[in-house]
N, C-alpha and C positions, 0 to 999 in steps of 0.2 A: 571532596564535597564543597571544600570553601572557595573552589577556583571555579566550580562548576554555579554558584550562590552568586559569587563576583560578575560573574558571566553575565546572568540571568538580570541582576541587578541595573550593570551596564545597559545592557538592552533595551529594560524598560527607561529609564529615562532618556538613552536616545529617542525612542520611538514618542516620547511625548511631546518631542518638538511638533504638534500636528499642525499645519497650517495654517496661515491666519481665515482664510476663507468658510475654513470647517465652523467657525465663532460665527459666520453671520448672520445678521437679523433674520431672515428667512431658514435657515438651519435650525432642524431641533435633535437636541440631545434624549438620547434615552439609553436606556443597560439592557440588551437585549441577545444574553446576556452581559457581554463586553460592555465597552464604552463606544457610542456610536452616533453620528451625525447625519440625519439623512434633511432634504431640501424637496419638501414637498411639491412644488412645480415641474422642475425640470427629472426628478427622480434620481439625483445626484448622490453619492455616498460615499462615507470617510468610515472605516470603523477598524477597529482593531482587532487580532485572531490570533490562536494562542492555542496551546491543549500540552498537558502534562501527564504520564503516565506511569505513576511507581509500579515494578514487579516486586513478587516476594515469593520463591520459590525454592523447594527441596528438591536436587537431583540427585538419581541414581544411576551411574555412569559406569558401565563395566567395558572395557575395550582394551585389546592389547597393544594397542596404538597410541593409548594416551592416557594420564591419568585425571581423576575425579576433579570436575571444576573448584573453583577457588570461592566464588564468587554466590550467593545468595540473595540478594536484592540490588533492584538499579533503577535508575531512573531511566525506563524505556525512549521515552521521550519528553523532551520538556523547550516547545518551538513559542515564538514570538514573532507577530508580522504583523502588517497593516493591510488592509484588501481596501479599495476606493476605485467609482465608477465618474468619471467625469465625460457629458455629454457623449455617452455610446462607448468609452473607453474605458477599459477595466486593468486595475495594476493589483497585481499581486505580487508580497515579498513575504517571502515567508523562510524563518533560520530556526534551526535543532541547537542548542547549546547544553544537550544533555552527554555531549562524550568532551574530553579533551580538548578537541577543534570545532569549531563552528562549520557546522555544516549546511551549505546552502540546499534548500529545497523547491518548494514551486519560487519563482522568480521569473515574472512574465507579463508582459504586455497581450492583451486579448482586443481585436477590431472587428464590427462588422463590416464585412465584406458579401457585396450581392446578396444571397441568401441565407449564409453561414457566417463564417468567424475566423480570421486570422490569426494564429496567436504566434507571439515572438518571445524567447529566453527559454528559460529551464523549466521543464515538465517531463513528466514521466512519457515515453512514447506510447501507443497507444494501441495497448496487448493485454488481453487477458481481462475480462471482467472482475476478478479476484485480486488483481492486482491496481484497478483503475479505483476502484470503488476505495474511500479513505479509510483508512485505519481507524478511525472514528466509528466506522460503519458495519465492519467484520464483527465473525461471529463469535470469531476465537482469537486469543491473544497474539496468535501469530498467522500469516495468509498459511494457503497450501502450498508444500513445498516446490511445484514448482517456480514459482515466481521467483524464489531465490535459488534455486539449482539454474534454472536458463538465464539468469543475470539479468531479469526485468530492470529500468532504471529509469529515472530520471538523466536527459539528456539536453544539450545547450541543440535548440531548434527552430525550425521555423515549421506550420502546419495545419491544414485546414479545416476544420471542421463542417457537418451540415446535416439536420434533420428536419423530419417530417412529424404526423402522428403516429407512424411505427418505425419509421427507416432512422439508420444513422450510421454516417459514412464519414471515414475521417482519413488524412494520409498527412506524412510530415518529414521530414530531411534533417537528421539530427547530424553534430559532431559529438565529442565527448561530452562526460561531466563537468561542473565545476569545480573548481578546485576550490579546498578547504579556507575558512577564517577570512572571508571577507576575499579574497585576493582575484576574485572575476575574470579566471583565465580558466581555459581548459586542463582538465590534471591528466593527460596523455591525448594520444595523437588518433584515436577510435572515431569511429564513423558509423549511422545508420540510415536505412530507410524503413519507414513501417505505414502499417497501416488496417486499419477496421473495418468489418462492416455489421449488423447488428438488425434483428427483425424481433418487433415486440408484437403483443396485440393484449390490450387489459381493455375489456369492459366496464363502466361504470360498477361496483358494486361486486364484478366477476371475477374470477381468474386472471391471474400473470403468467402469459408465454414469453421465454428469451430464447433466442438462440444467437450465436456470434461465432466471426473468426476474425481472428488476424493475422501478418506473417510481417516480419522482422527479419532485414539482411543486416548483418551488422560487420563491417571492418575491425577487425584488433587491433592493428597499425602494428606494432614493432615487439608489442608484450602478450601477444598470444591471448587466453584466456583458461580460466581452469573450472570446474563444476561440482559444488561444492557445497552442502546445505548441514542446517541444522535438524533438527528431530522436533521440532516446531514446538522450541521451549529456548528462547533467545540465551538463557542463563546456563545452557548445555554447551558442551563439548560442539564439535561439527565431524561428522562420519566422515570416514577417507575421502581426499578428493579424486577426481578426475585433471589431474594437473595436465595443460595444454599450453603448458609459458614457454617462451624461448629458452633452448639448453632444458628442456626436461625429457627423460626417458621416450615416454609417447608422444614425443615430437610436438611443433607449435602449430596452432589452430592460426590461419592466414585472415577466416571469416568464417561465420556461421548463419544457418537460415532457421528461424523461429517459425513453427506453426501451430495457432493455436485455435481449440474448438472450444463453443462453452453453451451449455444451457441451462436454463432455471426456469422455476415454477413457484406461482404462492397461492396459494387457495387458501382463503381465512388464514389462520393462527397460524399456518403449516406453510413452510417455506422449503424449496428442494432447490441444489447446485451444485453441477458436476463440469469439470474441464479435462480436457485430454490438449495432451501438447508435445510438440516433438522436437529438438533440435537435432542439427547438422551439421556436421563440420568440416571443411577445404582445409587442405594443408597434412594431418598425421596421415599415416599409413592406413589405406582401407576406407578414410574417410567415415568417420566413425560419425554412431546415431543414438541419439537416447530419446526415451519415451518415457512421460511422468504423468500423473494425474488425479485425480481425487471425485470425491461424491460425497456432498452433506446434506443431512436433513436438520433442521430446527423447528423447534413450535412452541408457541407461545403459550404459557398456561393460561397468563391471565387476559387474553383473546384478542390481543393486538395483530395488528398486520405488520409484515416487512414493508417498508417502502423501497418505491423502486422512481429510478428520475429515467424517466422516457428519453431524454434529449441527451442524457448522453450513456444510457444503455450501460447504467451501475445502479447497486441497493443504493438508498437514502436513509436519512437520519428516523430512525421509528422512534418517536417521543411515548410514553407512560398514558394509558387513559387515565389514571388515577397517581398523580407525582404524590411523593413523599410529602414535597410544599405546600399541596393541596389538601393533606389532611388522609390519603391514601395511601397502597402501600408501595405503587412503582408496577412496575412490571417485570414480568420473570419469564426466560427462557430457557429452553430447552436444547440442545445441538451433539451433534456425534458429527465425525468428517473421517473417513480413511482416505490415505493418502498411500499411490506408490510410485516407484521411481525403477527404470530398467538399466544399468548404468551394465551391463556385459562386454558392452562394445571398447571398456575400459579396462577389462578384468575383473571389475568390483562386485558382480552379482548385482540384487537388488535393494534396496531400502523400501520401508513401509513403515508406515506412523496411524497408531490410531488416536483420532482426540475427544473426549468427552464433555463437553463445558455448559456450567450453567451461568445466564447471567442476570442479574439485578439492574434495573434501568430505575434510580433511584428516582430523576426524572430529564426532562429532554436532553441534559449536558454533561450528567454525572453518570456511571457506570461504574460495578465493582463485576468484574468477572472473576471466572472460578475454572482451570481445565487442567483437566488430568490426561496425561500423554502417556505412549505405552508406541518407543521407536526401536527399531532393529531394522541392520545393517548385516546383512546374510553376503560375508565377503570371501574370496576364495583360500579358503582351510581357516579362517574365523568368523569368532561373529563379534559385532557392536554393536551394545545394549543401551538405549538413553529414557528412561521413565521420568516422570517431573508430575509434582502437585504446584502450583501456581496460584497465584493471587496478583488480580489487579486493580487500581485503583485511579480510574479514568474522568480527567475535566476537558472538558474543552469551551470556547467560545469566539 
């Protein structure tokens, strides 16, 4: 905790070195709610971003494969960055110093180009509605599992972006990730290409239609890859994997092909989303295939709507009609998600996770959520059981 304190420490007053330009006369400062400098003419901006997320969780772990975790509370995430738009140009840096190593996250230059948007560095490639949409914004503590069974990621890219009033198409050319603690090199020799396309239709006042696909080719380079998730409670165990590394039993995965479908819905207070997505894989024996996918419903008691950003076809930030700040009591939600996973083509049987969660929208920045998980792992002549009550404790800005 005190390395991880040091860390966090360091960071901020690196990051206060802010530029001399952000001070000038035409620049106004306001807490919004960071610290933030926007230039009213040209519509310039400097401002700082950040979000920190304690867990607090009891598991119940039964599996013959591994014993009861160690561990009961963490600090989910705890990032520090600067976002700033200078004359059409947008930089994002944004770093996790909530584990051991600093890990780099968004880190990117964004341009407009013709009609869309060029962006260059590190971003997530661009898959799966559930997994684009920010953690900020999810319903439950952790995405659906598959995002991390098919090895969603952030990758070092270059990529296009472009919408309309309901379209939005996107494709990009990644290599690896980067590697850890500042060091701006790639942490292996992987490669992808991917890419979106996305059809909405919300009328003024009306209903939200989504529907979306994407598909993802991605190179392993030399280290294969292995498939692998949790029970959608970060402070659990992780169910057997599907290991695909070089030198492992069921041979090494050369490449694999991501496809993934997704739709949503929100009508008043009631929000509906389901993804189905399949990976594939060159290289083992047979060429082996998995299917995962999930379906949630949430609803607002206190009659908020989900937001949703049209332009790049993810939920948005849903702010409290009545904040706590404001003398009110926040907003409350409601959400159930089942999730499964067909992992046979490995031996393993299936996974399936149900999650229950309520959450507390204290007001637009603050969040304490609540989910009760209930995971099993039906593997062949055992089984692995992961249950979790949970507690989170969510800032960002």
């Amino acid at each position: 905790m005190r390395t991880q304190t040091l860390k966090l420490l360091g960071a901020a007053a690196l990051a206060l070195t802010v530029p001399a330009s952000a001070f000038a006369d035409d620049w106004n400062f306001n807490m919004s709610p960071g610290p933030r400098w926007d230039a009213e003419e040209s519509g310039n901006y400097f401002k700082f971003r950040g979000r920190a997320y304690f867990d607090i969780a009891s598991i119940d772990w039964n599996s013959p494969l591994s014993t009861e975790p160690g561990d009961s509370e963490e600090w989910r995430t705890a990032r520090l960055g600067i976002e700033t738009s200078f004359n059409g140009t947008k930089l994002v840096a944004e770093f996790d110093f909530s584990g051991d190593d600093v890990d780099a996250k968004d880190v990117h230059l964004t341009f407009s180009v013709g009609e869309g948007s060029l962006r260059v560095g590190q971003f997530k490639t661009m898959n799966s509605m559930e997994e684009l949409t920010s953690s900020r914004y999810v319903s439950f503590m952790e995405r659906g599992m598959a995002t991390d069974l098919f090895g969603l990621d952030r990758r070092i890219g270059v990529a296009y972006y472009w919408n309309n009033d309901s379209i939005t198409a996107s494709a990009g050319i990644f290599g690896a990730p980067l590697d850890d603690n500042f060091a701006f090199r790639e942490a292996n020799d992987s490669s992808a290409v991917a890419a979106r396309f996305t059809w909405s239709n919300q009328e003024e006042g009306g209903p939200l239609y989504h529907l979306g696909a994407s598909i993802r080719r991605t190179d392993h380079g030399d280290a294969g890859t292995r498939l692998r998730v949790r029970p959608n409670a970060h402070l659990s165990n992780r169910f057997a994997a599907a290991d695909y590394r070089t030198g492992r039993p069921l041979g090494e995965a050369d490449s694999s092909t991501f496809l993934g479908f997704e739709a949503a819905m929100v009508r008043g207070a009631t929000h509906l989303h389901g993804e189905l997505a399949r990976v594939s894989l060159d290289g083992p024996a047979g060429d082996p295939a998995f299917v995962s996918g999930f379906v949630s419903i949430g609803h607002f008691i206190t009659g908020e709507t989900r937001r949703y950003k049209q332009s790049s076809g993810t939920f948005n930030r849903t702010s409290p009609d009545a904040p706590v700040t404001a003398g009110g009591y926040g907003a409350f939600e409601i959400a159930a998600r089942f999730d499964y996973a067909d992992m046979g083509d490995a031996g393993l049987g299936t996974l399936q996770t149900t999650t229950l969660g309520v959450n507390w929208y204290v007001h637009s920045n603050f969040r304490v959520m609540f989910n009760l998980v209930d995971g099993e792992h039906d593997g062949p002549g055992y089984v692995e059981e992961g249950d979790a009550a949970q507690f989170r404790f969510q800032i960002d800005f």
